[in-house]
C-alpha positions as CSV (number, residue, x, y, z in Angstrom):
1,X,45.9,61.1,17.1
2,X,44.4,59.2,19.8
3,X,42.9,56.2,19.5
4,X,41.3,54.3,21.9
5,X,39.8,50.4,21.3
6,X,36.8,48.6,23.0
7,X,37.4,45.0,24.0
8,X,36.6,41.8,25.7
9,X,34.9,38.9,25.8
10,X,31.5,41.0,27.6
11,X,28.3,41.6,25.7
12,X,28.7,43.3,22.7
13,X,26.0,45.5,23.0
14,X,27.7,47.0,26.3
15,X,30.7,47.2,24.1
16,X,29.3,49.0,21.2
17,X,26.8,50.9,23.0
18,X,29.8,52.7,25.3
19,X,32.0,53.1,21.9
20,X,29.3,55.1,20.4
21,X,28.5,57.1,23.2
22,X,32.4,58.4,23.4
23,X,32.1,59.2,19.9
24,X,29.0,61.4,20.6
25,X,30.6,62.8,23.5
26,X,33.9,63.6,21.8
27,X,31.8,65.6,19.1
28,X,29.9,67.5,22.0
29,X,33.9,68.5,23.1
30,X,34.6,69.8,20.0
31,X,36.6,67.1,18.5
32,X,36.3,65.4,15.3
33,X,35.8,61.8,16.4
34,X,35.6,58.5,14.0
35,X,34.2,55.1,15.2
36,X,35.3,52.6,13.5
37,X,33.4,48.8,13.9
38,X,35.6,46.3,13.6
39,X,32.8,43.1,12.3
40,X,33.8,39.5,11.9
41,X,31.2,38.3,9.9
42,X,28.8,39.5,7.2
43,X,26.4,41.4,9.0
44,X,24.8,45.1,9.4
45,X,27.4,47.4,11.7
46,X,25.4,49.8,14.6
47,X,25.2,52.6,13.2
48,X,24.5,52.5,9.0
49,X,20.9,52.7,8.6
50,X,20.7,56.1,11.3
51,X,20.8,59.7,9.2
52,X,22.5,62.7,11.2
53,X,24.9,60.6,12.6
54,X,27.5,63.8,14.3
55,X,30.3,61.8,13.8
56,X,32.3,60.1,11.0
57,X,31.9,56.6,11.1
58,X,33.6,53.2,9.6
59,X,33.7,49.9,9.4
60,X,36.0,47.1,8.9
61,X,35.2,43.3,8.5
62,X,38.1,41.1,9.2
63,X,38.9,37.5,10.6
64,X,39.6,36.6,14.1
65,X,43.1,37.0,14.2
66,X,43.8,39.1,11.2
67,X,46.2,41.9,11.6
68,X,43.9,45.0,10.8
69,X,46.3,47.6,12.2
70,X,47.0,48.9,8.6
71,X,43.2,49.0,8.3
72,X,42.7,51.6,10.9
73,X,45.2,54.1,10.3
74,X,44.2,54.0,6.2
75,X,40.2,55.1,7.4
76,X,41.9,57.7,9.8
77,X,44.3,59.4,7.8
78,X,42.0,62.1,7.4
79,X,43.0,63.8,10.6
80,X,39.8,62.8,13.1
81,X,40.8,62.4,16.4
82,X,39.8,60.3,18.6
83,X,39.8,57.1,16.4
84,X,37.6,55.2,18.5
85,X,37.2,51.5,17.4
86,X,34.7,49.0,18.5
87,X,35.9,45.3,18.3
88,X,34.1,42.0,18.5
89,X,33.5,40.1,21.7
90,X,36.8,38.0,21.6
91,X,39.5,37.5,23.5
92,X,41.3,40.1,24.9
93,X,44.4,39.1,23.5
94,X,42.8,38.1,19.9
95,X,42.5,41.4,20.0
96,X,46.5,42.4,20.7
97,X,47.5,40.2,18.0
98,X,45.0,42.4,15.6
99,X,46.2,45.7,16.7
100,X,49.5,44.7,16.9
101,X,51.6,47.2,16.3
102,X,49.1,50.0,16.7
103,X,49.5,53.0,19.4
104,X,46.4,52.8,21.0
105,X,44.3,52.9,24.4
106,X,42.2,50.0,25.4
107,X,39.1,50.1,27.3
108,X,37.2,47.1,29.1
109,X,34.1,47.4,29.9
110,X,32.6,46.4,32.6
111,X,28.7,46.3,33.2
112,X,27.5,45.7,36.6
113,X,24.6,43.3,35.6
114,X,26.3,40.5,34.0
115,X,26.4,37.0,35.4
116,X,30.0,37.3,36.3
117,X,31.2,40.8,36.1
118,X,34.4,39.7,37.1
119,X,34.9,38.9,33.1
120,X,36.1,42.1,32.6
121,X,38.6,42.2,35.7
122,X,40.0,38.9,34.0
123,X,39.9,40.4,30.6
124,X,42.1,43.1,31.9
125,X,44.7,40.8,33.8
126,X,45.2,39.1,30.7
127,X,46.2,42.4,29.1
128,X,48.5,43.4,32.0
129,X,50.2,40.3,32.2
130,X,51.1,40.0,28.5
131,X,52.5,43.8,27.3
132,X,55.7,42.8,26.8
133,X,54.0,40.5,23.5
134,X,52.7,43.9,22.4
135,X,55.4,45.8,22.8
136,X,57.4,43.3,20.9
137,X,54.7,43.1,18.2
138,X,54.9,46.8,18.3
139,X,59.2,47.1,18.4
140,X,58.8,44.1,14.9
141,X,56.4,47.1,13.4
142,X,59.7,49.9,13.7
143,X,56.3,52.1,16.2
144,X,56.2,53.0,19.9
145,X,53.5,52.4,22.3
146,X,51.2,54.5,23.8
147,X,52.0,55.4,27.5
148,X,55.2,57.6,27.1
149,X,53.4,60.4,29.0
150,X,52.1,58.4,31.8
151,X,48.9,57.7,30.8
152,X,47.0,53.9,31.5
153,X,47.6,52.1,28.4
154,X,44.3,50.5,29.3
155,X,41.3,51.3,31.8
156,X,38.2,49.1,33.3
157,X,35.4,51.0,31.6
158,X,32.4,51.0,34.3
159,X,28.8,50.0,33.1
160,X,25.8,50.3,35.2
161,X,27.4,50.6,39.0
162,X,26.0,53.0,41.4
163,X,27.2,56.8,41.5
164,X,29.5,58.0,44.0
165,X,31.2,61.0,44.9
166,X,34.8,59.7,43.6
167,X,37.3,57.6,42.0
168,X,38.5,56.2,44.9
169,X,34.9,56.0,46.0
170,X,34.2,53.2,42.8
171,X,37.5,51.3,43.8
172,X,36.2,50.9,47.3
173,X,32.8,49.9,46.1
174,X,34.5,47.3,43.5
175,X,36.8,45.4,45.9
176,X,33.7,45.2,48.9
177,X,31.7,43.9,45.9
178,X,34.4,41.0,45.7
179,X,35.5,42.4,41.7
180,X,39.0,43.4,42.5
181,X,40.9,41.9,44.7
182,X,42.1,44.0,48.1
183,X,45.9,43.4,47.1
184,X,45.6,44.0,43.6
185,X,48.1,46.7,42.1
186,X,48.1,47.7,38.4
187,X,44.0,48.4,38.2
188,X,43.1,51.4,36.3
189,X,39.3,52.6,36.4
190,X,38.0,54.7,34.3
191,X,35.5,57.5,36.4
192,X,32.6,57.8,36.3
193,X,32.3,55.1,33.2
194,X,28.4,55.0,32.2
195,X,25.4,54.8,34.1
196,X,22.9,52.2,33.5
197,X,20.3,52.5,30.4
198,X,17.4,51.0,30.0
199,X,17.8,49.0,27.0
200,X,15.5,51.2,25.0
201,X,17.6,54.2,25.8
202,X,20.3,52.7,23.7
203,X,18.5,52.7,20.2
204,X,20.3,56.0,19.7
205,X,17.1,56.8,17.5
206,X,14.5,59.2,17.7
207,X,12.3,56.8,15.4
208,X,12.9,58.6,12.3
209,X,15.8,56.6,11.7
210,X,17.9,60.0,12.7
211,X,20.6,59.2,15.2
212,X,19.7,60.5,18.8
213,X,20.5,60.9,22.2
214,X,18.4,61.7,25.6
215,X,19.8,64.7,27.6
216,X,20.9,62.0,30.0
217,X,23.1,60.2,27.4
218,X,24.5,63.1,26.3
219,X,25.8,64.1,29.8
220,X,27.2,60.7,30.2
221,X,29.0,60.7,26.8
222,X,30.3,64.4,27.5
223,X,31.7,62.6,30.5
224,X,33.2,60.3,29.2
225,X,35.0,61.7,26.6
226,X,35.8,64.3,29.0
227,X,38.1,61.7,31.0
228,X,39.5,60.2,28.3
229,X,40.5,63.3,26.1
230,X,40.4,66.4,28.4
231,X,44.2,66.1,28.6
232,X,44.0,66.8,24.6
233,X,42.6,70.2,25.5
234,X,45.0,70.9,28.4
């Protein structure tokens, strides 16, 4: 089972918005994906209210700080892969100490239009530089990490930036941009990430309170997924 887990301190609708569009992309691969939501307060989750939703979906309402590891894997027992889990806007290593102990993926998102994109390059430091505290979380809960086969154990998940040809192609555009540093090892991006939407692209609605997506989105999500579990298929 893979699971992979939306976080930072960026806006949650970037966040939320790029978890379900993985979710629709997984289904368009053939998978069996469920989004889980993780909420930290009493309110509606994304998705409950839209009919023909093609994916399972959860939720999970939990306090900052609460260990919600046990959580996850009891909504995903049911053998849907990816588990793909949205949590709130927090930080970045909040959300460690909530998953601790959990083999999972992280992604960061990144939208070009903030005020400060640079959040998410922070964000992601912050992870980097504090593993070993997972790991140790992770050795207390008797479980292994994620990463064994050489994978990132978490990626900068582009929002919004302008398409290129390649990879290498975003990193260059990133670092002339002044977003990562020219001497900075350890950066993982994911490519392509997510073009921009206009924000009435992401209602995920046809009007009818049916969950849909524009051809556009669903080439993006496809995408997406694609990156993230094509190695499943391989």
């Amino acid at each position: 089972m893979e699971v992979f887990v939306f976080s930072g301190a960026a806006s949650g609708d970037t966040r939320t918005s790029s978890s379900i569009l993985l979710a629709a992309g997984a289904r368009v691969l053939g998978f069996e994906p469920l989004h889980i939501q993780v909420l930290t307060q009493d309110r509606p989750g994304a998705l409950p209210a839209f009919r023909r939703v093609p994916f399972k979906t959860a939720f999970i309402t939990a306090e900052r700080g609460e260990r919600i590891t046990e959580r996850i894997r009891a909504r995903s027992r049911s053998g849907y892969t990816p588990v793909i889990v949205d949590m709130p806007a927090q930080d970045v290593l909040e959300t460690l100490l909530m998953l601790g102990g959990m083999k999972a993926r992280l992604l960061v998102p990144m939208p070009e239009w903030t005020t400060d994109p640079g959040q998410a390059v922070r964000d992601y430091r912050r992870l980097r530089d504090h593993w070993d505290q997972w790991e140790e979380l992770d050795r207390q809960s008797g479980r292994r990490l994620a990463g064994d086969d050489g994978r990132p154990r978490a990626w900068l998940f582009p929002v919004g930036w302008p398409t290129v040809l390649a990879g290498d192609d975003l990193m260059a555009l990133l670092r002339h941009r002044g977003i990562l540093p020219d001497d900075g090892p350890g950066y993982e991006v994911l490519y392509p990430g997510l073009p921009r939407f206009d924000p009435g692209e992401m209602a995920f609605t046809d009007g009818n309170d049916r969950f849909a997506l524009t051809e556009r989105q669903l080439d993006a999500s496809a995408r997406t997924a694609w990156s993230l579990c094509g190695n499943i298929l391989r």
